[in-house]
C-alpha positions in Angstrom: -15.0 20.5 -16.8 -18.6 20.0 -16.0 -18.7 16.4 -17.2 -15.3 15.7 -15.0 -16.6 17.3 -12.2 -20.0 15.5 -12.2 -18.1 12.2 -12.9 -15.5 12.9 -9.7 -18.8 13.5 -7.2 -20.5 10.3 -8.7 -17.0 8.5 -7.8 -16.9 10.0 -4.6 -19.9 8.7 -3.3 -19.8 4.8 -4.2 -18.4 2.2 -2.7 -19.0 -0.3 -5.5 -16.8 -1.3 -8.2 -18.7 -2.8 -10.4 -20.5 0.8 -10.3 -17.3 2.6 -10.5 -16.0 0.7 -12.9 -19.8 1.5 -15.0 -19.1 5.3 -14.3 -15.4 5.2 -15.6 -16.3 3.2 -18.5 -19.6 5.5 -19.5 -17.5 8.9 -19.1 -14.7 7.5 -21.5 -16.7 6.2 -24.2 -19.1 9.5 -24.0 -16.6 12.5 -23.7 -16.6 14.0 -26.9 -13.4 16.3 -26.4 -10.4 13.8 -26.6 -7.7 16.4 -25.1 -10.3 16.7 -22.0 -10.4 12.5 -21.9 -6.8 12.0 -21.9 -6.2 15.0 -19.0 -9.3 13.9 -16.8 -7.4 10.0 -17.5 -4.0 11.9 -15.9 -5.7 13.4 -12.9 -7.2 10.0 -12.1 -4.1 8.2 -12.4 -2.5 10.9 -9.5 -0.7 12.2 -12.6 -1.4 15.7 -11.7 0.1 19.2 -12.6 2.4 21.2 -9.7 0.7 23.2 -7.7 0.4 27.0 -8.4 0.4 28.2 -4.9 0.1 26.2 -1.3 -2.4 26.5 1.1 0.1 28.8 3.6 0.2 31.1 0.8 -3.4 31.1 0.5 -4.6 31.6 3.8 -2.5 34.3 4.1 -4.8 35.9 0.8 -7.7 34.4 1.8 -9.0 37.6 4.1 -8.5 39.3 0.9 -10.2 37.3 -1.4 -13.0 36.6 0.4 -13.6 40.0 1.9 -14.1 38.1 5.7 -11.8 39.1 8.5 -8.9 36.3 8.8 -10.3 35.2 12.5 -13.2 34.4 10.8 -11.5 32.2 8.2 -9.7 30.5 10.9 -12.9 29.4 13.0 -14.4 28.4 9.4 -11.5 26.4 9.2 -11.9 25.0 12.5 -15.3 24.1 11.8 -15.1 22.4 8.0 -11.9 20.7 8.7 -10.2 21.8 5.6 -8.8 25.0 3.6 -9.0 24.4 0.5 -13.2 23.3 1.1 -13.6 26.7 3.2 -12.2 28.7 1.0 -15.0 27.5 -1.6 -17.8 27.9 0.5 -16.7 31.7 1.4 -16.1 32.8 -1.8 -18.7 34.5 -3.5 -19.0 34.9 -7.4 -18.3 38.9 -8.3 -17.8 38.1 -12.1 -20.5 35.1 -13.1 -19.0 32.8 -15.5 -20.5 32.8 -19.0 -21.1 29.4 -20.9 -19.0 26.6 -20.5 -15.2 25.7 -20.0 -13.5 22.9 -20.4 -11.3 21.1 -18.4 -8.6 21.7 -20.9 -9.0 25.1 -21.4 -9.1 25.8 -17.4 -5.5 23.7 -16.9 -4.3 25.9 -19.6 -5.2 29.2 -18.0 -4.1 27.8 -14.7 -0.5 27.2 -15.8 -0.6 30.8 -16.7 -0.5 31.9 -13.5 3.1 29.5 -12.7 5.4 31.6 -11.0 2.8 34.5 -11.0 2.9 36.9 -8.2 0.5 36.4 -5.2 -1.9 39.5 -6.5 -2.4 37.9 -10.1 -3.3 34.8 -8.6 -5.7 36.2 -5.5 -7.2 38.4 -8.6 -7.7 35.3 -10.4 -9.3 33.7 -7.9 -12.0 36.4 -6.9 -12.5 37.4 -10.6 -12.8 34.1 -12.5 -12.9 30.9 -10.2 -15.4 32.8 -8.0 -17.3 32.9 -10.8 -17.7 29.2 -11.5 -20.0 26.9 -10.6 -19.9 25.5 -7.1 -19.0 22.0 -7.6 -16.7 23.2 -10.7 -14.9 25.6 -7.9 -14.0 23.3 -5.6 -12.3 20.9 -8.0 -10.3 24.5 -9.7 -9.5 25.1 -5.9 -7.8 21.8 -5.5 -6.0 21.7 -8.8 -4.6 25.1 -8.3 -3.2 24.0 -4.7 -2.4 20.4 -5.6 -4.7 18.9 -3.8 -6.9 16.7 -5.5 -6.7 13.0 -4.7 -8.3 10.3 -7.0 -11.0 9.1 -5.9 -10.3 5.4 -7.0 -7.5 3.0 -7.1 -5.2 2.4 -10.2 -6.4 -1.4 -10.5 -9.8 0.0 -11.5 -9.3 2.5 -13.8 -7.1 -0.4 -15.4 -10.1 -2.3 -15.3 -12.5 0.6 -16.7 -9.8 1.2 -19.6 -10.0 -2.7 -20.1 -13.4 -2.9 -20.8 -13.6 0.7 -22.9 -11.0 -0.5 -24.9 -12.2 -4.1 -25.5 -9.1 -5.6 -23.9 -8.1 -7.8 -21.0 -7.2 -6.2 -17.2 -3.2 -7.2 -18.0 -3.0 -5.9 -21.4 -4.7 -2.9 -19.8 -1.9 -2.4 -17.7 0.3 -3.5 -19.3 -0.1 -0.5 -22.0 -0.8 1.9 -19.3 2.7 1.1 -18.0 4.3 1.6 -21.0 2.3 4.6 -21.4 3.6 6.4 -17.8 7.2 5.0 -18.9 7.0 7.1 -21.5 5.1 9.9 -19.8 2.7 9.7 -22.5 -0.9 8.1 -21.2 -3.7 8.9 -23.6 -6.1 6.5 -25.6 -4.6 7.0 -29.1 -1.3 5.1 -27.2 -3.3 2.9 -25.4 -5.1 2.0 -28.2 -2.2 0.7 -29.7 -0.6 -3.0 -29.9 2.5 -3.9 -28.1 4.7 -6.3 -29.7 3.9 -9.8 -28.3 1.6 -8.4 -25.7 0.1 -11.8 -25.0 3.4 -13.3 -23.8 4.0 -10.5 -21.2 1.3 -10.9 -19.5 1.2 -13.0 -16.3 -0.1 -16.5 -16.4 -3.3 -17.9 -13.7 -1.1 -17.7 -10.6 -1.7 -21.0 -8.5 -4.0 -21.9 -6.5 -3.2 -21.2 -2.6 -4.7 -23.6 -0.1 -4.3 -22.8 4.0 -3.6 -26.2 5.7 -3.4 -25.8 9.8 -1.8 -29.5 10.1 0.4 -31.7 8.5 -2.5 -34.1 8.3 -4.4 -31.7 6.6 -2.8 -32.9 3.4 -2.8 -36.8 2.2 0.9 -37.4 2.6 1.1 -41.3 2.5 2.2 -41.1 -1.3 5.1 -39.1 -0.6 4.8 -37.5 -3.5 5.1 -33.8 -1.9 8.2 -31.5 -2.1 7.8 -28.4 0.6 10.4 -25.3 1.3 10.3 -22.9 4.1 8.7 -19.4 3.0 9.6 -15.9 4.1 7.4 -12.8 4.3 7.6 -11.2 0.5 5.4 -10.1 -2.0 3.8 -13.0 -4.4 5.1 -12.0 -8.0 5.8 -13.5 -11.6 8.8 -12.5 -13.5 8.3 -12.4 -17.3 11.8 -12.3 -19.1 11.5 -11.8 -23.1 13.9 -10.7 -25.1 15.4 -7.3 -24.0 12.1 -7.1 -20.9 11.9 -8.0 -17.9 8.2 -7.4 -16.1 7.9 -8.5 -12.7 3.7 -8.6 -11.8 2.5 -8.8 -8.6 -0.6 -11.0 -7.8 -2.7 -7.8 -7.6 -2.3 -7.3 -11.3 0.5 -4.4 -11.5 3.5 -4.3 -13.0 6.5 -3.1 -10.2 9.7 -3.8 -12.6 10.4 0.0 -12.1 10.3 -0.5 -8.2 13.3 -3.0 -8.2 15.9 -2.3 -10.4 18.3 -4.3 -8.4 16.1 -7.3 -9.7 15.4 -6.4 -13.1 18.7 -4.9 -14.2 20.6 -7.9 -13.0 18.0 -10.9 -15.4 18.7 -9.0 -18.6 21.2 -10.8 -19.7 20.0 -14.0 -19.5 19.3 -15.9 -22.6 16.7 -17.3 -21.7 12.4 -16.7 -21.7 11.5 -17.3 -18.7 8.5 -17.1 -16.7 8.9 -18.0 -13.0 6.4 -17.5 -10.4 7.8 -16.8 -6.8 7.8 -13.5 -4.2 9.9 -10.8 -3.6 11.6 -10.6 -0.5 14.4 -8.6 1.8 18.2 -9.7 0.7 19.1 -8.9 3.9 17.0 -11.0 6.0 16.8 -8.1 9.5 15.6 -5.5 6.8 11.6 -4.4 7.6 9.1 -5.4 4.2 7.4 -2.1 5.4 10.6 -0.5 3.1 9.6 -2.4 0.2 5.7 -1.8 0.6 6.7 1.8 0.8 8.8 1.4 -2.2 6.6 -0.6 -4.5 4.3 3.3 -3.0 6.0 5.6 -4.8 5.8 7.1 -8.1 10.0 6.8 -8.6 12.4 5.6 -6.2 15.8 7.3 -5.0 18.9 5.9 -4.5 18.3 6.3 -0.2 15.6 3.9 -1.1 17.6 0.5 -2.9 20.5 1.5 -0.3 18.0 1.0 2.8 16.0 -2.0 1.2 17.9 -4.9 -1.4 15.6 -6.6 -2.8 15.8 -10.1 -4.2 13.2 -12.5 -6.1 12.7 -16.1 -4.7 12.0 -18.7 -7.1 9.1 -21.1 -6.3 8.3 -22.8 -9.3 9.3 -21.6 -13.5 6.7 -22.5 -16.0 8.5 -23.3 -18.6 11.4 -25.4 -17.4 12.0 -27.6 -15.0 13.2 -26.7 -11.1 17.4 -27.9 -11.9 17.8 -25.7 -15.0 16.4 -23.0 -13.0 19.1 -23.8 -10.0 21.8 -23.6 -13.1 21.1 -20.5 -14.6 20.4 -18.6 -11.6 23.6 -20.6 -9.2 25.1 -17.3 -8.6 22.8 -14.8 -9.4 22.8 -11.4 -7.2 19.5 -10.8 -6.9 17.0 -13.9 -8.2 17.5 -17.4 -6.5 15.1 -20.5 -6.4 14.2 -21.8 -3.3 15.6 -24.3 -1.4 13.7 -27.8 -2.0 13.1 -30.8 0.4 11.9 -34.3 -0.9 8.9 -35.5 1.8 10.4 -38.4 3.5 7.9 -38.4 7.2 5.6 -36.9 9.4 7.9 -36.6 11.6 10.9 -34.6 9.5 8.3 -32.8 8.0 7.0 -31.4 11.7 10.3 -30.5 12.8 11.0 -28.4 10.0 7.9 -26.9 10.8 9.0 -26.0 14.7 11.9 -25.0 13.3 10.6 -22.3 10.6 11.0 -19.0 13.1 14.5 -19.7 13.8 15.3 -20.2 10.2 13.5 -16.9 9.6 10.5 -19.0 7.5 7.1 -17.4 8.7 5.7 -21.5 7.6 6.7 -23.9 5.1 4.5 -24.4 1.9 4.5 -28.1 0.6 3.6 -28.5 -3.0 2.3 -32.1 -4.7 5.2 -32.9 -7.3 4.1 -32.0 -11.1 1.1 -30.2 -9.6 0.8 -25.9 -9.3 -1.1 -26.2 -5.8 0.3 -24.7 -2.5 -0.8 -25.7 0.4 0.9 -23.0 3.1 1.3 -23.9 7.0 1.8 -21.0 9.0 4.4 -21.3 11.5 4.2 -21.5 15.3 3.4 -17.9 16.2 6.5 -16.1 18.8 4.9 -14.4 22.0 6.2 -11.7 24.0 4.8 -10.2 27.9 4.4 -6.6 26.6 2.8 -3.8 28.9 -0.2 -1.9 28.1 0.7 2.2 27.2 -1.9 3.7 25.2 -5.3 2.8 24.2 -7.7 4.4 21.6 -11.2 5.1 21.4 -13.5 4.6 18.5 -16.9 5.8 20.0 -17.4 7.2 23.7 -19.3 3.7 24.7 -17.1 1.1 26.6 -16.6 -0.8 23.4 -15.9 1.4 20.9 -12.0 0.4 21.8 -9.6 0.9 18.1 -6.3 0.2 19.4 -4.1 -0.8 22.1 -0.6 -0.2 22.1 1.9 -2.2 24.2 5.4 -1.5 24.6 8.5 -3.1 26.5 11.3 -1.7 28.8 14.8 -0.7 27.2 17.1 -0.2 30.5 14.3 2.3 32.3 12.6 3.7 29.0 9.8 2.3 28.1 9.0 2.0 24.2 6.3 1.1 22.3 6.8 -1.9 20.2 3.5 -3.2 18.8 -0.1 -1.8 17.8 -3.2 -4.0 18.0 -6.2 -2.5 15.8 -8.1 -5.8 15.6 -9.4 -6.1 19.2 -10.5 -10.3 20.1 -14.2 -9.9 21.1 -13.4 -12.5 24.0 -11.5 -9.7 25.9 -13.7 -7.3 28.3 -13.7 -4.5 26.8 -16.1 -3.0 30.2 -13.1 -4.2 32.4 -10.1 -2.8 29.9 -12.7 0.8 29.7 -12.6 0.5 33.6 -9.0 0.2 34.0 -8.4 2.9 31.5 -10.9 5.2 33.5 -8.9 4.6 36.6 -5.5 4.6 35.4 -5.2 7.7 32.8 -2.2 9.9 33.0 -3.2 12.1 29.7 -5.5 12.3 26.9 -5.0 13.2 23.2 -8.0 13.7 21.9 -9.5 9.7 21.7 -5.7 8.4 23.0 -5.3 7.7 27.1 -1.7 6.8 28.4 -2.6 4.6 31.3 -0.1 3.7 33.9 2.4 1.2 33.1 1.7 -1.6 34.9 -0.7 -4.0 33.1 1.1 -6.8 31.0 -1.0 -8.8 28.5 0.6 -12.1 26.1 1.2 -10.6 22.6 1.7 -13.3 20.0 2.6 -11.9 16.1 4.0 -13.8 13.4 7.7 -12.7 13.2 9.7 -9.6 13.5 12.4 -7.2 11.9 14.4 -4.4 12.9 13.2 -0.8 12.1 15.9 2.3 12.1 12.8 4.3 12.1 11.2 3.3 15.5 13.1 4.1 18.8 12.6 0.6 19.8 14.7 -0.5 16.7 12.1 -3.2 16.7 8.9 -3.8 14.2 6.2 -6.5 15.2 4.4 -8.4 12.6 0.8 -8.9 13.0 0.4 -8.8 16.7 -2.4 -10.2 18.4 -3.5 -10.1 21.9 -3.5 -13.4 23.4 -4.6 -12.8 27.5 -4.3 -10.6 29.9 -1.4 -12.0 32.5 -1.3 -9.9 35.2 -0.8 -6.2 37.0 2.9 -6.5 37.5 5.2 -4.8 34.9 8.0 -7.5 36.6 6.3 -9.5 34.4 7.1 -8.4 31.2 9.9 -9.0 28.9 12.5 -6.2 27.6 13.4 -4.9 24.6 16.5 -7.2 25.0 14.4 -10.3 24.9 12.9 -9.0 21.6 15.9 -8.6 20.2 17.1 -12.6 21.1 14.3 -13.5 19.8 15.7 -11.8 16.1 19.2 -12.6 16.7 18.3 -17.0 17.1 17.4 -16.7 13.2 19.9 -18.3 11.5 
């Protein structure tokens, strides 16, 4: 417990991986007690018991157990920001702690206390956690409420496991996935081989090169192919055998997260490895769904009924672009892409002007026989939304960290975009002065100004949203310029929604 504890507050205050990745490494190859290795793995991982009791229930003991009066708790509260870190600073040790427990013993007198009444687990509290070290109480506190967060990502404990084990990032996960199929993670499994491991791991994914104009690439050859791409998720899909792993570019395996994609390749013959992305089926669904999806530690069936996803082929590694168009003609769920052959300039720029109203966010135009993408980003759509609410960051002028901008539906005004990444060319003195004059109400850093100021919003596409009252989600807004005090000026929520309904 004290090693895990130590190695949680070493985590807790570094920023660098190559450090945390150090730490991970040094407390797996040093903990002596295997059981304790494989549970403090777990907790890392989010992999955590249930809670014993929730923080309602404990404020409610908390008087009790800590012998202050419960107004006093509550200011304490106020003050540190959190329960379950006030709680451990009032408590005071009545029965001291002998020697040393570890983390394995402490889980398995926790789970004692499952279903326990409140007055075994208040006298647990005041007669044994009390009695623990500080640092070791706070963490006992957390684990007996459920709240303890991992202080790192996934990708680099995969990375820390890689290099204690002696294997590569993929294989890493690639076992560890296995592992949490299974419901099974410890380093006697992880240790072991998988059956042609090295053929279900990704291969390099290619190289990605921003071009802002068609002459940024030579095109006089004509030796170029180039299809329109929609927002998605970059992925490979591995098919072998019986398995199907779809990676994403980040390193993790997702097959889990999209049945509807995975379920549907088995029964192809084939071994395939096809690099592409992962995008809505239905092309008005939000990719927020699947980023909150791919988020999740198991899906429900609400979840593949609001978001169908499907994989788009851009290129298979190991056979050629019209086999792929055979095998997958009337697939469900996994299609290739559509190619063009570069004939001009000129056809080439029109498809380009053309992306938003096919629903492309850009084309990407690929040198036949060659893995390179060169992506050009579409024309970005504008909008003339009004200004509703701006945030502060600091109480100086330009401490501004977001402006929100919304549009009129019949005489309701609703917010329909969020800008966090303020341009440095606007004022922000003259936006603070206008906020100064114009507030109608404060929420702590938030002012709602009047609605009359209309600035040029430009973001890169847009979807609808059942979960915003707009019915409307903006990608990546930006503010262009400010273009005047006149809310006449600005466009509806109807406009918006031409703007969707002109995608083919």
């Amino acid at each position: 417990m004290k090693l895990f504890t130590a190695l949680v507050q070493d985590l807790s205050h570094t920023s660098d991986e190559v450090k945390t990745i150090e730490l991970l490494t040094d407390y797996f190859t040093s903990a002596q007690n295997p059981v304790c290795r494989d549970q403090a793995l777990n907790f890392l991982l989010g992999h955590l018991p249930k809670r014993i009791i929730n923080s309602r229930q404990l404020k409610r003991l908390a008087p009790d157990i800590t012998g202050f009066p419960g107004w006093l708790v509550e200011r304490s509260e106020n003050e540190v920001g959190n329960f379950v870190q006030t709680l451990h600073l009032l408590l005071r040790p009545k029965y001291p702690v002998q020697g040393t427990i570890s983390l394995t013993e402490w889980m398995k007198e926790l789970q004692k206390y499952r279903n326990a009444p409140e007055k075994a687990i208040q006298d647990l509290i005041k007669e044994k956690i009390s009695g623990s070290p500080e640092d070791q109480r706070l963490m006992l506190l957390k684990l007996l409420t459920g709240t303890f967060k991992s202080p790192v990502s996934k990708k680099v404990t995969v990375n820390s496991l890689a290099k204690t084990l002696g294997i590569t990032p993929e294989i890493s996960c690639l076992r560890l996935y296995h592992c949490e199929l299974n419901r099974q993670i410890s380093f006697e499994n992880l240790s072991r081989k998988i059956e042609s491991e090295e053929l279900l791991v990704p291969t390099e994914f290619p190289d990605s090169i921003p071009v802002p104009t068609a002459d940024s690439c030579n095109l006089t050859d004509k030796k170029w192919e180039y299809f329109g791409k929609k927002e998605g998720i970059e992925a490979q899909l591995i098919k072998r055998g019986d398995s199907v792993y779809l990676w994403t570019r980040d390193g993790e395996i997702v097959s889990d997260k999209v049945p509807e994609i995975v379920g549907s390749t088995l029964h192809i013959r084939s071994n395939l490895t096809l690099y592409g992305q992962v995008i809505p089926k239905n092309k008005d669904a939000p990719l927020e769904l699947l980023y909150s999806r791919l988020n999740k530690k198991s899906i429900t069936k609400k979840d593949l009924e609001d978001f169908v996803a499907q994989f788009e082929i851009w290129e298979s590694f190991n056979e050629d672009h019209q086999k792929i168009n055979r095998i997958f003609a009337n697939h469900p769920n996994v299609r290739p892409v559509e190619l063009h052959s570069y004939t001009s300039k000129e056809a080439l720029i029109d498809f380009h002007n053309k992306c938003r109203v096919r629903g492309f966010s850009g084309l990407i135009l690929k040198p036949l026989n060659k893995s390179v993408y060169h992506r050009w980003k579409a024309n970005s759509l504008a909008a003339n939304l009004i200004l509703m609410y701006v945030e502060f960051g600091r109480v100086d002028h330009t401490g501004i960290r977001s402006m929100t901008f919304g549009a009129y539906l019949q005489n309701e005004l609703l917010p329909v975009a969020k800008v966090s990444e303020i341009d440095s060319e606007l004022d922000a003195g003259e936006i603070f002065n206008f906020v100064k004059e114009n507030t109608l109400e404060r929420f702590g850093p938030v002012r709602t100004v009047k609605p009359f100021r209309v600035y040029k919003i430009e973001f890169d596409g847009l979807s609808k949203s059942s979960r915003r009252k707009s019915g409307l989600v903006l990608a990546c807004p930006k503010i262009h310029k400010k273009i005047g005090d006149d809310p006449r000026l600005a466009h509806s929520i109807r406009f918006l929604t031409g703007l969707l309904s002109r995608r083919k």
